[in-house]
N, C-alpha and C positions, 0 to 999 in steps of 0.2 A: 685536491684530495688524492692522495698517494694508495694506486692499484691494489695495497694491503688494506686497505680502511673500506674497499670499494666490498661487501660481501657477494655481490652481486658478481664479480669481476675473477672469485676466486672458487674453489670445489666446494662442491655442498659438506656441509657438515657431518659425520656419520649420525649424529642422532637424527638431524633432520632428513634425511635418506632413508633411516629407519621409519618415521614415521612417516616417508611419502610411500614407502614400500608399503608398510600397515595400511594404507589409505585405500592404496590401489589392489591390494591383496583382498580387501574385503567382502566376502560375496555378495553385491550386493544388486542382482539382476531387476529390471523394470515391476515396478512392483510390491517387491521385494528390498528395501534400500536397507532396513533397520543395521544388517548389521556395519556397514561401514556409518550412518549416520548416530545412532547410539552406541554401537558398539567401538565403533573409535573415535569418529568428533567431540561425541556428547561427554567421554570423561576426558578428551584433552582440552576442549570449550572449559569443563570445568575447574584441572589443575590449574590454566594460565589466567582465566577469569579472577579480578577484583572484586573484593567488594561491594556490594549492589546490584552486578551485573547476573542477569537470567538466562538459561538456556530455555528456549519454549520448543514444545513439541504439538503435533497436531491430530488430530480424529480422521481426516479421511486418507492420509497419507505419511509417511514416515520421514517428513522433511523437518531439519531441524533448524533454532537460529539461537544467535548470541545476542542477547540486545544489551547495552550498554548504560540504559537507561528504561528502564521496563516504563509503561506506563504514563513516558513524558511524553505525548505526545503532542503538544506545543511546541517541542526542540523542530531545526531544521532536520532531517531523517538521511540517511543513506544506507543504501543497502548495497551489501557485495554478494552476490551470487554465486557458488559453483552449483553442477550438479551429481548428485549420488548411483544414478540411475546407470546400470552397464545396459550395452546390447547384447540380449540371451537369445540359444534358440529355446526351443519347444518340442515336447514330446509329442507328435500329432499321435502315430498309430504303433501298434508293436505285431513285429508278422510273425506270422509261422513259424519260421525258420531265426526265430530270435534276432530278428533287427529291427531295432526302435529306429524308428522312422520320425524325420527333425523337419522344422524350417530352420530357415538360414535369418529369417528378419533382416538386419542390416550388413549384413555380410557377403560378401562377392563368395558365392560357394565352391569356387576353386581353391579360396584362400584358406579352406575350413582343411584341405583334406589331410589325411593323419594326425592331425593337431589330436593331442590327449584334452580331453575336457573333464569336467566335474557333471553329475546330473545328482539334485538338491530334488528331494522326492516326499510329498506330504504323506504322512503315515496313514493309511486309508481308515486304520484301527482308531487311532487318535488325533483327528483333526487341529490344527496348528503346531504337531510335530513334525521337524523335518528330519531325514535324514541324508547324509551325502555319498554318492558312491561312485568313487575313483575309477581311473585303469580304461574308462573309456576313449573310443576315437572315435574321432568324423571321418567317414569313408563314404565314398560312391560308387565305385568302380570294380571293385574287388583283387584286380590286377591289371596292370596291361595289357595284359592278354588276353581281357574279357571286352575291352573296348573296342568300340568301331574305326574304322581307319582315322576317317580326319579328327578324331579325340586323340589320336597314338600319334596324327602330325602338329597339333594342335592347333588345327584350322575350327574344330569346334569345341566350345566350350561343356563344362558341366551344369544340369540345371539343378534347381534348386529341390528338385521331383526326387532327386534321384540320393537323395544325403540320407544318411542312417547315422546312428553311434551304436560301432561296435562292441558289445560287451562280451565277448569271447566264449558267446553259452553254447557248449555242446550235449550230445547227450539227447536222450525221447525229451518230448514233448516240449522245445525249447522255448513259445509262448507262453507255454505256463510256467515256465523255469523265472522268464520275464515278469510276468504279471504276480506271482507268490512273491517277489520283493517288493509289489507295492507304485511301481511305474505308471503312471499314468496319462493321458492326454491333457498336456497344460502343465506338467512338470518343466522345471525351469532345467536350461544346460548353460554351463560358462567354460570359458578355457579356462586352461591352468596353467598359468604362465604367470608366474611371480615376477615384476620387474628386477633386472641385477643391470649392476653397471656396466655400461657399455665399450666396446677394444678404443674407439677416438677419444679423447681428452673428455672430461665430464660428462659423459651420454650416457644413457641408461636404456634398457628397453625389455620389452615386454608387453602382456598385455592390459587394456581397459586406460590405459593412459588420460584417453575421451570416456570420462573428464574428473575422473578424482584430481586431475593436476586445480583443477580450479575449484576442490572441495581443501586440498592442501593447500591452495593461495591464500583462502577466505584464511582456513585456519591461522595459519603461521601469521599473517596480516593481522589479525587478533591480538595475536601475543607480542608483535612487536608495538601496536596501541599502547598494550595493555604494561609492557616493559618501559616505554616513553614517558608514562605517567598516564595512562588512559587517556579518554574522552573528555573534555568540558564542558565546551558547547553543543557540540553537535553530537545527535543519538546516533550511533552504530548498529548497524546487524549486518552481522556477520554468518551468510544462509548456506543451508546445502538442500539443494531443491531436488524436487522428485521426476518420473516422468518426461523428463525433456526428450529423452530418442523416441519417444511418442507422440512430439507435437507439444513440448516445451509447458504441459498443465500445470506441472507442480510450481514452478515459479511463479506464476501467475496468479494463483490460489495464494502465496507469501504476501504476494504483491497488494491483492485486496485485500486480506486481512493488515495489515502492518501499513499498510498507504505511507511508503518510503517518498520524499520527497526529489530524492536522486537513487537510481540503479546504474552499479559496475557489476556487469555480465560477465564470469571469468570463464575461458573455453577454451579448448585446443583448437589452434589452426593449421594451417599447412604449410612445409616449406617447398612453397612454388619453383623455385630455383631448383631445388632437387628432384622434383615430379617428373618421372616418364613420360615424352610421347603428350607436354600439354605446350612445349613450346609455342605454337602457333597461333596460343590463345591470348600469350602477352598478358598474364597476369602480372598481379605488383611483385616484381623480387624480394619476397619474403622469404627468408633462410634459417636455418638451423643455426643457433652459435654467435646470432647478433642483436638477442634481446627480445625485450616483449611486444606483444602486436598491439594495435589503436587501431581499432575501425573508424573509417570514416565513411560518411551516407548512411541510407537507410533511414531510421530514426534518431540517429546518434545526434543528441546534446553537442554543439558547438561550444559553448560554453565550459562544460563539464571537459572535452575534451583539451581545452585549451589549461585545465586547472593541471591535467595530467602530463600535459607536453610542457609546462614551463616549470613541473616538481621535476622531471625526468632531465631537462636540461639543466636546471639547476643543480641535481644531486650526480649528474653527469650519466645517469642511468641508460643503458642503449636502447633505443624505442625506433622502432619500424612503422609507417602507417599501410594498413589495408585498405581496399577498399572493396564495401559493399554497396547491393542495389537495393532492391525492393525490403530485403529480408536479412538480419545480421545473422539469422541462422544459430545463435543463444538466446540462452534467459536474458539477455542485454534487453530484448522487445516484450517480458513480462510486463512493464507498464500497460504498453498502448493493446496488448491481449487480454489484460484486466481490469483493462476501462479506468487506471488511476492517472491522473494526471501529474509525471514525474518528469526529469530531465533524465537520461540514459545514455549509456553507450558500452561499447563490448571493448577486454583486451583479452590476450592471450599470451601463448606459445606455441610457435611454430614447430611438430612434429613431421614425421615422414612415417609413411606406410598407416594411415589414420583406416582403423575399423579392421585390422587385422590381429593375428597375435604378434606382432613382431615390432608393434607403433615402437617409437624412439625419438627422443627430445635430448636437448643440454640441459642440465642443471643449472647451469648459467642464468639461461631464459629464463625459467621457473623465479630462479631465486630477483632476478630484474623486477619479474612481473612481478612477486610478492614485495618487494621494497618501495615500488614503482606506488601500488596500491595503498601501502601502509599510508607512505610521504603522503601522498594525494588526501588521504582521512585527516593527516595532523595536521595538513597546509589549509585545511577546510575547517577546522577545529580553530585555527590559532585567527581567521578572517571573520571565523560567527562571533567570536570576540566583542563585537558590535551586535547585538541583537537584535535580526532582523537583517542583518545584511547580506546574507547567503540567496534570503528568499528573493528583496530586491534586485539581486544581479541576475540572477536567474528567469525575472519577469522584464527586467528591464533592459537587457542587456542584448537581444539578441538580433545574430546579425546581421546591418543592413548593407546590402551589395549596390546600393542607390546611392550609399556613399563612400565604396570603392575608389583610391586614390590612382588615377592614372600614373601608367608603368610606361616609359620610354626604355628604346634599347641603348646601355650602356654606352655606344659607342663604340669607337676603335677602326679599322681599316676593316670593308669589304671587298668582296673582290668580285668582278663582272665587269659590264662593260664601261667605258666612261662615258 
């Protein structure tokens, strides 16, 4: 297959750009997911959806899915996961002197300071009103010259105590300047950093990257199903789960209700290669620029994983393997957290600067990991073919290391003594 046929191989599309841009532009803080999950999945779930196919929505959370087959739950199942969910801070307190006082949640609070954010504020007048109010910053320090020595050498760090967002209120009584707009403790903040494309070849950056990239896999992966000629055999959903920077609930809550019989976790990883100062830890050379990630360990389905490594080499797709231990650290382990008994495993894309405003990924990756995905649904579609043979390889098939075939070395000239 010739490098032009390869989409995966070439620059993203502008519409698909636009719509990873819309994906990740959504506000859509812990909690809070609706508006990227309804207000952008839920009508492109429904311009590229066929015939039959359901978008469901849920009561205790704003996680949404595509299913392919509502209702058949007989078919073999798989579910593709991303999540909806950003990491926000929080309004804790508003002082005196007009600084609303934040945490940082998942955030290194160095990384936060002067960044301009948004703070998304319930109308105290009419409960489930929001409003949004721009122009702020994260600050700690005030200037330089307000800091202690080893913060000016940068021997110590900023804590998490000491972060406010600036909203530039001057004037009497600047607490109540604050609280008359309605600010309160448990107000959600997000950066504002719209992803644009980035100065190296196909990179893009910005923030919330983790993980509408894996709410735009599930998508796009949808519509190339859905463009192939849909599903036959096997039922689809295609999820964007809630919750996950808080301990991965929303996926899980998908996972019992919908008892997927296979789970692909889609998530932002790391490019280890390029990580500061982790040399010595001898992670997997995972990089930016050479495709999508496969975990391996953890819980990760042997089987499922081998369905995904021999679509990737057959469509010539670039795939990296990871590796993890106890914990894949995605919705890849909703299964075994919601007690259904599925086959699983996690991929991704390897970004740099993860949980800051600055994260940055290839487009490349992205578009690997969503074809990667797609392949893997049809090559599973076109095997249920036989009914019943999905479930059998998956019960029957797994691996025994008792009948591992011995491995001599190759041969050739050593050297030592004689």
């Amino acid at each position: 297959m010739a490098d032009n046929a390869k989409p995966w191989a070439a620059s993203m599309p502008d519409a698909q750009f636009h719509l990873m841009h819309d994906i990740l532009a959504a506000p859509s803080p812990i909690g809070l997911e609706a508006a990227m999950t309804e207000g952008v999945l839920k009508p492109h779930f429904e311009s590229i959806a066929p015939a039959g196919w359901q978008v469901h929505n849920f009561k205790g959370h704003a996680g949404v899915v595509l299913d392919t087959h509502p209702g058949r739950d007989d078919l073999f199942t798989v579910m593709v996961i991303g999540h909806a969910d950003k990491i926000r801070m929080q309004v804790r307190s508003i002082g005196e002197d007009g600084k609303v006082w934040i945490n940082s949640d998942s955030f290194l609070p160095t990384t936060l300071i002067g960044h301009e954010v948004s703070v998304f504020s319930e109308d105290p007048d009419n409960p489930g009103q929001y409003r949004r109010l721009d122009g702020g910053t994260v600050e700690a320090l005030g200037a330089i010259h307000f800091a202690d020595p080893k913060l000016r050498s940068g021997d110590k760090g900023v804590r998490k105590e000491q972060l406010y967002v600036e909203l530039q209120i001057h004037g009497a009584d600047k607490k109540k300047q604050v609280e008359a707009l309605g600010i309160r403790p448990g107000d959600s903040i997000l950066m504002n950093r719209p992803i644009r494309r980035g100065f190296g070849p196909d990179t893009f950056y910005g923030a919330y990257l983790d993980n509408g990239l894996g709410c735009f896999v599930a998508a796009e992966a949808a519509r190339l199903v859905a463009e192939a000629g849909g599903a036959e055999h096997v039922r689809m959903l295609f999820a964007a789960a809630t919750y996950e920077e808080i301990g991965r609930f929303g996926s899980r809550v998908l996972v019992s209700e919908m008892r997927p019989d296979a789970i692909i976790g889609v998530d932002v990883n790391h490019d280890y290669v390029a990580a500061p100062g982790i040399g010595d830890k001898r992670m997997a050379p995972i990089e930016m620029g050479k495709g999508f990630t496969m975990s391996v360990g953890s819980i990760v389905s042997e089987q499922l994983n081998q369905r995904i490594e021999a679509v990737a080499r057959a469509e010539g797709i670039p795939m990296q393997r990871d590796v993890v231990g106890a914990d894949t650290g995605t919705d890849g382990m909703a299964g075994v957290l919601g007690n259904v008994d599925c086959a699983a495993t996690s991929v991704g894309m390897p970004i740099r600067n993860m949980h800051t405003i600055s994260e940055s990924g290839c487009t490349r990756d992205v578009l690997a990991c969503t074809h990667a995905v797609a392949a893997t649904l049809r090559a599973m579609d076109v095997e249920e073919s036989e009914p019943g043979r999905l479930a059998a390889a998956f019960r029957g098939n797994h691996p025994r290391l008792d009948q591992a075939v011995g491995l001599a070395h190759p041969g050739g000239e050593s050297e030592g003594n004689d």
